[in-house]
N, CA, C, O and CB atoms as a CASP TS submission, in Angstrom:
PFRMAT TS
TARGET T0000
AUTHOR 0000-0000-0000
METHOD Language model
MODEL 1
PARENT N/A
ATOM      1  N   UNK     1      36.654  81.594  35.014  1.00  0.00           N
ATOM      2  CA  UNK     1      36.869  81.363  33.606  1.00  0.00           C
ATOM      3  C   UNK     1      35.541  81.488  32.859  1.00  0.00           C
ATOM      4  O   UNK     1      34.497  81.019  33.314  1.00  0.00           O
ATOM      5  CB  UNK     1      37.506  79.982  33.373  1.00  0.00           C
ATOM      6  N   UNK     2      35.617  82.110  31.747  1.00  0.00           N
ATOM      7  CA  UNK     2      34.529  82.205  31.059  1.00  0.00           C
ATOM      8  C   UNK     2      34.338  80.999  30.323  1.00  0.00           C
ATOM      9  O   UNK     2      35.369  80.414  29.989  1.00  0.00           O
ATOM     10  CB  UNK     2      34.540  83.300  30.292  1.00  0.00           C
ATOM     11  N   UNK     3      33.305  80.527  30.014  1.00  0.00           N
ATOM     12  CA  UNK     3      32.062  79.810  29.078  1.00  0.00           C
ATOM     13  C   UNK     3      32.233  80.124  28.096  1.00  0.00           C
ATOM     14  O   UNK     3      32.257  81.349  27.979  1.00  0.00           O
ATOM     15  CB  UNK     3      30.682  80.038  29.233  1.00  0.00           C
ATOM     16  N   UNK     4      32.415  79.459  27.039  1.00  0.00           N
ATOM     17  CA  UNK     4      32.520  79.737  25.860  1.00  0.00           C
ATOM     18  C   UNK     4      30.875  80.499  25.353  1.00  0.00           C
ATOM     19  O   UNK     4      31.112  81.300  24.449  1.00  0.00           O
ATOM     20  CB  UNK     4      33.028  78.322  25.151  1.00  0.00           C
ATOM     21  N   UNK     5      29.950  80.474  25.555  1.00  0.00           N
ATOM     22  CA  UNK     5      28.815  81.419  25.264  1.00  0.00           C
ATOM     23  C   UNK     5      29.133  82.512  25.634  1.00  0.00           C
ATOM     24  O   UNK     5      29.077  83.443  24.830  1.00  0.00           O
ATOM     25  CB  UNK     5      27.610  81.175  25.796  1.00  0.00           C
ATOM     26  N   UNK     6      29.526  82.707  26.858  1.00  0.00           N
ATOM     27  CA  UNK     6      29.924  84.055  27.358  1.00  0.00           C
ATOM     28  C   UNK     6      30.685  84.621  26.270  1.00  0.00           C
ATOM     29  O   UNK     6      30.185  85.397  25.456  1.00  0.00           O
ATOM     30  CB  UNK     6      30.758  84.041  28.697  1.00  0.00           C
ATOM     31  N   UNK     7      32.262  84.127  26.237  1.00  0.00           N
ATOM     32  CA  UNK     7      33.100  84.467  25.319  1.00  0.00           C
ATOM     33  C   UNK     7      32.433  84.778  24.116  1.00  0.00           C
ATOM     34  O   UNK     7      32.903  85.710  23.465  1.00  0.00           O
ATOM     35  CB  UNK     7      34.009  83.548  25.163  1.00  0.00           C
ATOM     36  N   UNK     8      31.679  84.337  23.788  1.00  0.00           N
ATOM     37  CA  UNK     8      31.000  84.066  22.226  1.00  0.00           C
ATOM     38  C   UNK     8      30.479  85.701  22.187  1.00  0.00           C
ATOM     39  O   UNK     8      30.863  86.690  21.563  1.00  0.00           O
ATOM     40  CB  UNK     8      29.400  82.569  22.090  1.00  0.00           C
ATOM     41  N   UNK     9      29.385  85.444  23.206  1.00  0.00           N
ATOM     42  CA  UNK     9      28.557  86.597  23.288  1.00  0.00           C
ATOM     43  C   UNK     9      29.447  88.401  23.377  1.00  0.00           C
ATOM     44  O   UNK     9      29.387  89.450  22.735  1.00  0.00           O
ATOM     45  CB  UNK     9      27.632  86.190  24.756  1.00  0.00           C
ATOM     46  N   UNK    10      30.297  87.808  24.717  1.00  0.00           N
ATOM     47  CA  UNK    10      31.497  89.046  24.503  1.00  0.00           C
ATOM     48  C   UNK    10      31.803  89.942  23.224  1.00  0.00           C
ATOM     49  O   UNK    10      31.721  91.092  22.794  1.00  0.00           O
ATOM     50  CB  UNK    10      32.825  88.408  24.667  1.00  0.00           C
ATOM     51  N   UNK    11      32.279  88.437  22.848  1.00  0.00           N
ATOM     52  CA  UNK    11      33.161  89.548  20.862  1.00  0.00           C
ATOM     53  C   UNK    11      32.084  89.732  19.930  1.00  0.00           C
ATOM     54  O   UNK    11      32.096  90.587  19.045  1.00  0.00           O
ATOM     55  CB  UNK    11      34.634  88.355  19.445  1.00  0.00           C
ATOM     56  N   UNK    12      30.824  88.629  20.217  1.00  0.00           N
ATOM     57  CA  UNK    12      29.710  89.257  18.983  1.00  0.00           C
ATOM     58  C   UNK    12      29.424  90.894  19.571  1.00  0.00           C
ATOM     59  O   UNK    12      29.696  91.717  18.697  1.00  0.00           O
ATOM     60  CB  UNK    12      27.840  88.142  18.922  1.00  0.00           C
ATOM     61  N   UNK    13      29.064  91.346  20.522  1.00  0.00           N
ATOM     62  CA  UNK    13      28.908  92.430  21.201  1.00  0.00           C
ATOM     63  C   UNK    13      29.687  93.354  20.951  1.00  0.00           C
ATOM     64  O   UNK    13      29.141  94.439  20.748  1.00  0.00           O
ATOM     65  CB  UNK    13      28.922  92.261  22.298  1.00  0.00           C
ATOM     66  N   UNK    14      31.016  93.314  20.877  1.00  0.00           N
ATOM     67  CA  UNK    14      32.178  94.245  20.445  1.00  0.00           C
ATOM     68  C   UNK    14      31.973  94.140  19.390  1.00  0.00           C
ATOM     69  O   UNK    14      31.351  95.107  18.949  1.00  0.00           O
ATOM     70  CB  UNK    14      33.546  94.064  20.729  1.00  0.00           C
ATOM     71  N   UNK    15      32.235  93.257  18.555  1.00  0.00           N
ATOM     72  CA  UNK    15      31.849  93.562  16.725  1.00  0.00           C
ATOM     73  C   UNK    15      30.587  94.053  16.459  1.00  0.00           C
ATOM     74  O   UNK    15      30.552  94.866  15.536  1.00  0.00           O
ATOM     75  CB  UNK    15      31.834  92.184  15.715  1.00  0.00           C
ATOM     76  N   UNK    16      29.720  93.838  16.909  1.00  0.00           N
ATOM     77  CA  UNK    16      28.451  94.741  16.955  1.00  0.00           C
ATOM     78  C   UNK    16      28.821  96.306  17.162  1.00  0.00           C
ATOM     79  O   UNK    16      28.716  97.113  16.239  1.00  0.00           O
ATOM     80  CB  UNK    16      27.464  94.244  18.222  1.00  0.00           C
ATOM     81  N   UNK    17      29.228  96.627  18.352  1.00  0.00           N
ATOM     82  CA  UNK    17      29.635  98.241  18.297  1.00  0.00           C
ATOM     83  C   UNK    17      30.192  98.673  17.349  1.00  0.00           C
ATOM     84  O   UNK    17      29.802  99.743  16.881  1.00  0.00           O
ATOM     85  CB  UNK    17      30.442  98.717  19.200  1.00  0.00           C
ATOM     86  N   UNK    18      31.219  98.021  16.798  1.00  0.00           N
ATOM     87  CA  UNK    18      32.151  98.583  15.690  1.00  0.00           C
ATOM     88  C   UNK    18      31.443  98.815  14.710  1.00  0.00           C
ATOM     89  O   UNK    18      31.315  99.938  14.222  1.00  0.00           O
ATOM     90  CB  UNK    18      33.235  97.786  15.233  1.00  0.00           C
ATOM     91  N   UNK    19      30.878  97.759  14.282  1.00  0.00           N
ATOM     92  CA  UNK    19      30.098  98.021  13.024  1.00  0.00           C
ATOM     93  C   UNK    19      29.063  98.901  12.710  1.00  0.00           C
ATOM     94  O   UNK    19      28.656  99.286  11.614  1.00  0.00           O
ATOM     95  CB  UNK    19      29.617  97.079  12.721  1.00  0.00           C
ATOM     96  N   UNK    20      28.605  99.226  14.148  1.00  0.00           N
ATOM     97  CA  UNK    20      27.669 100.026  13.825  1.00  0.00           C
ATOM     98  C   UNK    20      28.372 101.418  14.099  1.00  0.00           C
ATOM     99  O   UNK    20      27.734 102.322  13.559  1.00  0.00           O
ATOM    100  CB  UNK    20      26.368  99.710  14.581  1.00  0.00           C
ATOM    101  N   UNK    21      29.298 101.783  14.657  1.00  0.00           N
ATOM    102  CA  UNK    21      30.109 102.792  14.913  1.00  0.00           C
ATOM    103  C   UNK    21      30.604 102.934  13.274  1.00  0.00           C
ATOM    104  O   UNK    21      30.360 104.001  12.711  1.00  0.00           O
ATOM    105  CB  UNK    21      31.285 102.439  16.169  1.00  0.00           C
ATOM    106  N   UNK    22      31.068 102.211  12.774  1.00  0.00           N
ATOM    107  CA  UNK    22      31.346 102.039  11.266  1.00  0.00           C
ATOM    108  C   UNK    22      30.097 103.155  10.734  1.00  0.00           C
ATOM    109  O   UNK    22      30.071 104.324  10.349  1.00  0.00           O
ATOM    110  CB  UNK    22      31.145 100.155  10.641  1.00  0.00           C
ATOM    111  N   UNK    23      29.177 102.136  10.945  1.00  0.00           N
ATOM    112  CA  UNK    23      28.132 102.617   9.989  1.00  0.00           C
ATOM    113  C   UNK    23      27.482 103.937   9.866  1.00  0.00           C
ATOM    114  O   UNK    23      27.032 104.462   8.847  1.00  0.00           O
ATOM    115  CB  UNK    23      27.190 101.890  10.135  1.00  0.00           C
ATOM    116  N   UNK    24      27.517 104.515  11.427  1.00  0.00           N
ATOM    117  CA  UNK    24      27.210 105.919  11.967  1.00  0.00           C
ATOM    118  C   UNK    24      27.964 107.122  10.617  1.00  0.00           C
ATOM    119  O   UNK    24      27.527 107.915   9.784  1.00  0.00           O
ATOM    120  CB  UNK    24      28.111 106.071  13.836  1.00  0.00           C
ATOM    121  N   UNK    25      29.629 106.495  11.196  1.00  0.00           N
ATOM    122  CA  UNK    25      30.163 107.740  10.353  1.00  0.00           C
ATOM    123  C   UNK    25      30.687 107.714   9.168  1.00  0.00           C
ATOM    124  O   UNK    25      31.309 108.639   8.646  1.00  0.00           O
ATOM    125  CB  UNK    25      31.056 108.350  10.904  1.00  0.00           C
ATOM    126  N   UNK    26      30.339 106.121   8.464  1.00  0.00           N
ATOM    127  CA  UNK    26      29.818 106.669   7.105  1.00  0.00           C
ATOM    128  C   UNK    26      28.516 107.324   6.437  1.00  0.00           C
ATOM    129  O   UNK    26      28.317 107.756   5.302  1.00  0.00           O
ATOM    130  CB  UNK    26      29.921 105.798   6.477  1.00  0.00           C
ATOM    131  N   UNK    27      27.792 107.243   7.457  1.00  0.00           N
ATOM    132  CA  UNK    27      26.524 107.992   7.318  1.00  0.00           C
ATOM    133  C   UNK    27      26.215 109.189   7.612  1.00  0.00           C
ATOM    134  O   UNK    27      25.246 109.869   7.275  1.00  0.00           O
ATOM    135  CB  UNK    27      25.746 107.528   7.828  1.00  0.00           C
ATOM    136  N   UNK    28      27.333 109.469   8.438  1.00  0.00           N
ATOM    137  CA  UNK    28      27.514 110.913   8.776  1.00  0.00           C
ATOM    138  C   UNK    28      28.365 111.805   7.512  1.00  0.00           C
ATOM    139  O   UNK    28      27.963 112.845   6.991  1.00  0.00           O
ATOM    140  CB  UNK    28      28.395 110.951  10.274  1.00  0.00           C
ATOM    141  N   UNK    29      29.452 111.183   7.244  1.00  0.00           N
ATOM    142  CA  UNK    29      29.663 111.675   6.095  1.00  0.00           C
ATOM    143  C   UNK    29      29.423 111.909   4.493  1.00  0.00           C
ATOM    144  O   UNK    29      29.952 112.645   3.660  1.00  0.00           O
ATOM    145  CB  UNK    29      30.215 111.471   6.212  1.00  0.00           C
ATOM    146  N   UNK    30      28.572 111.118   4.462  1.00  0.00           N
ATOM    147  CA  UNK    30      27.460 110.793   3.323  1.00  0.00           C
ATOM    148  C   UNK    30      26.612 112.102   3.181  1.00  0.00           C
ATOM    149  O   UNK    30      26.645 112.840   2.196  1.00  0.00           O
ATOM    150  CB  UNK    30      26.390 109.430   3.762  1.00  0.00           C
ATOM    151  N   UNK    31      25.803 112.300   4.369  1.00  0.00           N
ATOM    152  CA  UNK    31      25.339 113.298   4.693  1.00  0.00           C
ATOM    153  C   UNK    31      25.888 114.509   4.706  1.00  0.00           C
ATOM    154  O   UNK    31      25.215 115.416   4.216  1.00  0.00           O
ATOM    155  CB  UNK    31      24.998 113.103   5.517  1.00  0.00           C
ATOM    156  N   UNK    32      26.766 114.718   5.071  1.00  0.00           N
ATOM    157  CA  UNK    32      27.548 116.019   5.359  1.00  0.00           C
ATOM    158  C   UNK    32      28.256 116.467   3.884  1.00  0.00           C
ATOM    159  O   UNK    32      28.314 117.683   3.705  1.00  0.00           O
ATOM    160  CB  UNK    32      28.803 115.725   6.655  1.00  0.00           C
ATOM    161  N   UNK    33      28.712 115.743   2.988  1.00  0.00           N
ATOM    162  CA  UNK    33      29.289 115.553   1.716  1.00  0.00           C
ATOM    163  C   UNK    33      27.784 115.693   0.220  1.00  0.00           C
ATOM    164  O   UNK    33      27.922 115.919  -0.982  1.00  0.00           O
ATOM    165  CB  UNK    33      30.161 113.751   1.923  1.00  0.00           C
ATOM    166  N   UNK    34      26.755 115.487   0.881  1.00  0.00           N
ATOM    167  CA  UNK    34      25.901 115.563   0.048  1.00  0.00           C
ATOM    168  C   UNK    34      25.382 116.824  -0.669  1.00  0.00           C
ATOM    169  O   UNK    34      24.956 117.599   0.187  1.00  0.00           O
ATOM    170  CB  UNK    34      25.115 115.030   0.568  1.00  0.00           C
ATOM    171  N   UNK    35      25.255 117.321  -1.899  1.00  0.00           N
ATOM    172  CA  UNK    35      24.906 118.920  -2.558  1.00  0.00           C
ATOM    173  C   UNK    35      24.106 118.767  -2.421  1.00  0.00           C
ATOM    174  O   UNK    35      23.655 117.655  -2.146  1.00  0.00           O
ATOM    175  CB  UNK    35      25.072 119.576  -3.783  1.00  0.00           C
ATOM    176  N   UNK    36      23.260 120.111  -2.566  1.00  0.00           N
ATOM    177  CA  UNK    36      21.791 120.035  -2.324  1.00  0.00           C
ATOM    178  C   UNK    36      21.516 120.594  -3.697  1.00  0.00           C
ATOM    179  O   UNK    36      22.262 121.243  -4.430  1.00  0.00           O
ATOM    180  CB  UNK    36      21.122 120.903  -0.953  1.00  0.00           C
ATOM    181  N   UNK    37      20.011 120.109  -3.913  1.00  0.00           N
ATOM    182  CA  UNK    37      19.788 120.060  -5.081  1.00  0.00           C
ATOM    183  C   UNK    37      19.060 121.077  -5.719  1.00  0.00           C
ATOM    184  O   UNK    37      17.944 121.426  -5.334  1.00  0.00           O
ATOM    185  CB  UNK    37      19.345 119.070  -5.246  1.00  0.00           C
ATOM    186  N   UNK    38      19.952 121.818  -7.176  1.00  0.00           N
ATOM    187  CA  UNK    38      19.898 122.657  -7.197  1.00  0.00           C
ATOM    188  C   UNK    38      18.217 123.502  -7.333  1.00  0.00           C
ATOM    189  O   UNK    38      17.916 124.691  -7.220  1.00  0.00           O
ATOM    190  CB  UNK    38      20.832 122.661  -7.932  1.00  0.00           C
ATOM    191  N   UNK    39      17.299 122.155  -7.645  1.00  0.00           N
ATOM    192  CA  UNK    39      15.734 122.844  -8.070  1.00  0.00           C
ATOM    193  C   UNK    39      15.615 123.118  -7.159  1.00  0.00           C
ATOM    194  O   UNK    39      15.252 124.294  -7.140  1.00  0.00           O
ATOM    195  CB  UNK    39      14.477 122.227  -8.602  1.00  0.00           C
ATOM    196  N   UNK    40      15.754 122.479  -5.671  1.00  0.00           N
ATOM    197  CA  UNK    40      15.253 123.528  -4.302  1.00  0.00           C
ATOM    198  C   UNK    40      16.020 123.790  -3.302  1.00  0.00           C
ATOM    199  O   UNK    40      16.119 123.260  -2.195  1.00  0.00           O
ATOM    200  CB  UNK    40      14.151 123.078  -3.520  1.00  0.00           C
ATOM    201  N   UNK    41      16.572 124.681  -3.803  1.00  0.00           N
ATOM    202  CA  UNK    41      17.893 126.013  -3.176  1.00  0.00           C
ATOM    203  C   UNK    41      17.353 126.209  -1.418  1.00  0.00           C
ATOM    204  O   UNK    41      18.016 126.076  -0.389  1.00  0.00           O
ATOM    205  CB  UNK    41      17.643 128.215  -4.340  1.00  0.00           C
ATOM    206  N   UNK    42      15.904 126.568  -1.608  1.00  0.00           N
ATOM    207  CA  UNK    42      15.617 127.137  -0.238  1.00  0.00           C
ATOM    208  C   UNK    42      14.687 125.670   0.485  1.00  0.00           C
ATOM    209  O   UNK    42      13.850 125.857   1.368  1.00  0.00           O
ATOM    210  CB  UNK    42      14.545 128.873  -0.405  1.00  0.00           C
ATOM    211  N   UNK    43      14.951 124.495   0.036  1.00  0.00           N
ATOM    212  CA  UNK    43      13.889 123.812   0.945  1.00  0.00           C
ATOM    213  C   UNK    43      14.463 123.550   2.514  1.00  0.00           C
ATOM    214  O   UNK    43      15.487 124.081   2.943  1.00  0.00           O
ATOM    215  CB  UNK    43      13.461 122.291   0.223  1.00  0.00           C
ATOM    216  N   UNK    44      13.703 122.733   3.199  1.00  0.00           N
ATOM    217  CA  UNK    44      14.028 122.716   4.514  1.00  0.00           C
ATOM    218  C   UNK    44      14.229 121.358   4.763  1.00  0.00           C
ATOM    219  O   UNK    44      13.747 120.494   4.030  1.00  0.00           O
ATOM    220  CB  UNK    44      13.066 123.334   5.382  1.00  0.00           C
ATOM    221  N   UNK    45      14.805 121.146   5.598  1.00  0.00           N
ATOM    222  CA  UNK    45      15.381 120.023   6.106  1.00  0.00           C
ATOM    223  C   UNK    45      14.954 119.143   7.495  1.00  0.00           C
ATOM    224  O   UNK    45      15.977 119.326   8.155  1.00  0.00           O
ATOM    225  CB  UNK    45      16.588 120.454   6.218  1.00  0.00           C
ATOM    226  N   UNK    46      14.240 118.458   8.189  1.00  0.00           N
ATOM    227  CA  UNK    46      14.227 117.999   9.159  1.00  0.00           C
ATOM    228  C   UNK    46      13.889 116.507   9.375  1.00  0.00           C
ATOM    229  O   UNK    46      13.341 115.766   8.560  1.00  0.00           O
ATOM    230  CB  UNK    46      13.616 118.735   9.673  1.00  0.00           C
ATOM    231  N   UNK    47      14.319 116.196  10.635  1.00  0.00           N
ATOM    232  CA  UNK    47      14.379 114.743  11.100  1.00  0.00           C
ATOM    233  C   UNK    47      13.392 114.730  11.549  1.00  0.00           C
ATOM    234  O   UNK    47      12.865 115.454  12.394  1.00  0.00           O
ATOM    235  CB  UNK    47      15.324 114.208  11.959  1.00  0.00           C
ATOM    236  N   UNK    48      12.806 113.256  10.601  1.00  0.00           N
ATOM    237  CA  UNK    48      11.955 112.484  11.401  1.00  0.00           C
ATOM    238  C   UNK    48      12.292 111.190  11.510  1.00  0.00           C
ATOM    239  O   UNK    48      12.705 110.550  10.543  1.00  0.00           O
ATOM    240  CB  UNK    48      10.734 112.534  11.003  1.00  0.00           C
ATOM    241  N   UNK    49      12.123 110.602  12.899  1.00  0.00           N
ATOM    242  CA  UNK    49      12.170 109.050  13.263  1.00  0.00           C
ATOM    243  C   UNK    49      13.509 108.823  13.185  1.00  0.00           C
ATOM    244  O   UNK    49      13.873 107.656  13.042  1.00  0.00           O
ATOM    245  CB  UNK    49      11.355 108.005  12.306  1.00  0.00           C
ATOM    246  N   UNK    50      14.562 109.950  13.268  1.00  0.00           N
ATOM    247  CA  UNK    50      16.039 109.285  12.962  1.00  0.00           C
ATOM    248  C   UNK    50      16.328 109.661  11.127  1.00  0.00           C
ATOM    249  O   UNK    50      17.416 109.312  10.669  1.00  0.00           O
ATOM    250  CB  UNK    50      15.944 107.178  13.344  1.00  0.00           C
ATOM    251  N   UNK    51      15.562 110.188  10.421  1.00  0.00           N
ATOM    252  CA  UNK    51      16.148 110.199   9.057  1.00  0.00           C
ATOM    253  C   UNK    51      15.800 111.295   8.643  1.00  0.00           C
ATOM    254  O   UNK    51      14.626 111.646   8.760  1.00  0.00           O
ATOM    255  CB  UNK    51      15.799 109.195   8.131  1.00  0.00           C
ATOM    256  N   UNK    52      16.799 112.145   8.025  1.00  0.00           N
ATOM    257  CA  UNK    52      16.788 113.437   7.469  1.00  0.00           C
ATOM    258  C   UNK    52      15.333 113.530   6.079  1.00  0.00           C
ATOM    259  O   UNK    52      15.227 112.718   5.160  1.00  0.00           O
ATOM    260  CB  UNK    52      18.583 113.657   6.809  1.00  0.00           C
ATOM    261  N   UNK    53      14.190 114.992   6.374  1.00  0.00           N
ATOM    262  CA  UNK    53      13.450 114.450   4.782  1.00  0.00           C
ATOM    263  C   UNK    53      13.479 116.002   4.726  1.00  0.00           C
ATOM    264  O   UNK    53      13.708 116.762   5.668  1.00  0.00           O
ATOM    265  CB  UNK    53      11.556 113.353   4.568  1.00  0.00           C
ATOM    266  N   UNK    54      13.242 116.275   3.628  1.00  0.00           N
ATOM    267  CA  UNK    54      12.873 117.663   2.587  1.00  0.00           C
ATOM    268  C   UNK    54      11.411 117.482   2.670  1.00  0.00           C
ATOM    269  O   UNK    54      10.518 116.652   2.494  1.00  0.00           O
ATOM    270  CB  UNK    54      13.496 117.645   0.729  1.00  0.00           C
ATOM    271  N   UNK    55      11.705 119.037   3.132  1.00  0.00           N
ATOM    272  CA  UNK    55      10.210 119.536   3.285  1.00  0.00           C
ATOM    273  C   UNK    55      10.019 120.228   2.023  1.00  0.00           C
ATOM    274  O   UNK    55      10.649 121.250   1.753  1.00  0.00           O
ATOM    275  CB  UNK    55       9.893 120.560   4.600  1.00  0.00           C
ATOM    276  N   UNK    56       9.202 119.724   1.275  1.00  0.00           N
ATOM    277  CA  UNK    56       8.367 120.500   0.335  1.00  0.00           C
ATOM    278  C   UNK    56       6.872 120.976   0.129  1.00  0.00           C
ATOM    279  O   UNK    56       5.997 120.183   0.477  1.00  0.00           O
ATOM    280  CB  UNK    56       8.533 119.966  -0.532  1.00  0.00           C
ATOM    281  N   UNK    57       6.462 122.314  -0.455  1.00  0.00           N
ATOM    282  CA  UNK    57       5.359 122.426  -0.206  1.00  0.00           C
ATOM    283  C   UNK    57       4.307 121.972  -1.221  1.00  0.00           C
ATOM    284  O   UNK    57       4.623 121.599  -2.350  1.00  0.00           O
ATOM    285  CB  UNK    57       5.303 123.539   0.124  1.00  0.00           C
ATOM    286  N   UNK    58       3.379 122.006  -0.898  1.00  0.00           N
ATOM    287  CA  UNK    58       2.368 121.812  -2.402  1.00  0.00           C
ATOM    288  C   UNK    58       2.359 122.433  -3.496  1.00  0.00           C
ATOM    289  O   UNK    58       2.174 123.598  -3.143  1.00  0.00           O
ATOM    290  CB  UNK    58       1.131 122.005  -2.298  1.00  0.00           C
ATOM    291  N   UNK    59       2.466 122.415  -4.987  1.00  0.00           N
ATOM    292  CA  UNK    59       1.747 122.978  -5.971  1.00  0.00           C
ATOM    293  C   UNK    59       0.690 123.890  -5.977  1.00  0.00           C
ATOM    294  O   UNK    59      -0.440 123.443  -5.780  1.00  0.00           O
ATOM    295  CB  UNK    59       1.388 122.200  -6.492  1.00  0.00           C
ATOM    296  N   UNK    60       0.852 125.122  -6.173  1.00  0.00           N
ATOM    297  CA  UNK    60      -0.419 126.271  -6.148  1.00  0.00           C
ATOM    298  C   UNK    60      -0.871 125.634  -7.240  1.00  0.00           C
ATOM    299  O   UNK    60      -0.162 125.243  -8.167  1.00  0.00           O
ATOM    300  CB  UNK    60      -0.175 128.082  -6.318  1.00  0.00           C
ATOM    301  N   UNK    61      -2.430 125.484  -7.122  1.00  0.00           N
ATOM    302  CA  UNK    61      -3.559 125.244  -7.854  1.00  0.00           C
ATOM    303  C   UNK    61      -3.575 126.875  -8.755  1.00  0.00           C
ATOM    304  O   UNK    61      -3.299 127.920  -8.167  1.00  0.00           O
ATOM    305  CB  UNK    61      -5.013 124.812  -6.707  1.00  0.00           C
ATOM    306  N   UNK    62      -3.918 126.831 -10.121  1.00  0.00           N
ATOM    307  CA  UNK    62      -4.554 127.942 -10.714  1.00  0.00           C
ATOM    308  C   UNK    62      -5.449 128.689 -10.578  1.00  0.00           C
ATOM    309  O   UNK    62      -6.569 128.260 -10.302  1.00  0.00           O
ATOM    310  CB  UNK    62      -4.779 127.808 -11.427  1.00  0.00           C
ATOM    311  N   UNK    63      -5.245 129.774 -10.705  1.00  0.00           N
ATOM    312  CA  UNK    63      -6.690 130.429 -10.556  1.00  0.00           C
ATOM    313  C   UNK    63      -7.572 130.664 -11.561  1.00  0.00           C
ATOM    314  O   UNK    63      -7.353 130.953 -12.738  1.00  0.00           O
ATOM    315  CB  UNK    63      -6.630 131.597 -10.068  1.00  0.00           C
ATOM    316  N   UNK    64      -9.034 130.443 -10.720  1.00  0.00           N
ATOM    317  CA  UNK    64     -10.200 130.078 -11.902  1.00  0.00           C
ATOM    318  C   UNK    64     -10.954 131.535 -12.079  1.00  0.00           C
ATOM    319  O   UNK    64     -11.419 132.295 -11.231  1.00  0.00           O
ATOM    320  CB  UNK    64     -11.496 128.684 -11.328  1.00  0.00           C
ATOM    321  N   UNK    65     -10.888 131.626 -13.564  1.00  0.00           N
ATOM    322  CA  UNK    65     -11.113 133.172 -13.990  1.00  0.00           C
ATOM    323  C   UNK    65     -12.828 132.891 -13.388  1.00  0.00           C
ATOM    324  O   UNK    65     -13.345 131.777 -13.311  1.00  0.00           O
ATOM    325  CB  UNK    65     -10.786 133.696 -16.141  1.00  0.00           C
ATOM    326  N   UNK    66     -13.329 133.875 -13.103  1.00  0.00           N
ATOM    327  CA  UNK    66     -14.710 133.518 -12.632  1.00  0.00           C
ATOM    328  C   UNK    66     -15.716 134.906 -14.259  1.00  0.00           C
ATOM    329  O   UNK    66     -15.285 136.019 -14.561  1.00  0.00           O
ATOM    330  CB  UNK    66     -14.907 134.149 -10.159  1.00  0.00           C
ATOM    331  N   UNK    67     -16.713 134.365 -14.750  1.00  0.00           N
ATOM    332  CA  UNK    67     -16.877 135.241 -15.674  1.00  0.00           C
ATOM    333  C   UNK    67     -18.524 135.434 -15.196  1.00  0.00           C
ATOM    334  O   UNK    67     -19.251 136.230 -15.792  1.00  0.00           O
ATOM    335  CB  UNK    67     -16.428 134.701 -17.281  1.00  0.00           C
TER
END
C-alpha cells in the first residue's frame, strides 16, 4: 500500500506532465500560427537555448566622402 507522500508525489508528477505537455503545444502552435513580419521578409530564424530569435544584421554605416 502506498504512503500517502508517495500517492501525493504520484499525481503531483502526472499533473506535472500534463501541464507541461499542455504548455509544449500551445507553444507549438503559437509558433507555427505566427506571420512574419512584414519589414523582414528575408530574415533568419534560429534556436538558441530552446527559444526561437531573428537574426538581424547591422545597419550599414555611410560612406564618408573623402575630399
Amino acid at each position: 500500500m502506498e504512503s500517502s507522500l508517495e500517492k501525493e508525489l504520484r499525481e503531483w508528477r502526472e499533473n506535472r506532465g500534463r501541464a507541461l505537455d499542455a504548455m509544449a503545444a500551445s507553444r507549438d502552435q503559437l509558433f507555427a500560427a505566427a506571420p512574419t513580419p512584414s519589414f523582414n521578409k528575408g530574415g533568419r530564424r534560429v534556436r538558441v537555448n530552446g527559444q526561437e530569435v531573428l537574426v538581424v544584421s547591422k545597419a550599414r554605416r555611410p560612406r564618408q566622402l573623402s575630399s
